[in-house]
C-alpha positions, 0 to 999 in steps of 0.5 A: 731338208729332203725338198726338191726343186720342180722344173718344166721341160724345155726345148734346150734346158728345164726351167725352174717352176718352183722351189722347195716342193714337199708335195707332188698331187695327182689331178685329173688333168695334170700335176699339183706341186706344194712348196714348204710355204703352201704355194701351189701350182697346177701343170698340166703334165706329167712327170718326166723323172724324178732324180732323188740325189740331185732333189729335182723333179721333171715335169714334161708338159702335155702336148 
């Protein structure tokens, strides 16, 4: 399986926002993340990094 986990930036250490995400969306004003269940979330954000090996995709929330 080639799915990432999302997390969001924090002050000491990400937190997990969400698992198995298949989709990452462009929107207006943030990011959409799709799970392989259809869940969806909206951050208002950016993404921070992405690190492939690891499957984990960082999100820093706009200020």
């Amino acid at each position: 399986m080639c799915e990432a986990n999302a997390y969001l930036m924090k002050e000491k250490e990400p937190a997990l926002i969400m698992e198995s995400v298949d989709r990452i969306e462009p929107e207006e004003d943030g990011i959409c993340i799709v799970n392989i269940f259809g869940d969806q979330k909206l951050i208002k954000g950016f993404i921070h990094s992405v690190s492939l090996v690891d499957h984990k995709i960082f999100i820093q929330e706009n200020a």
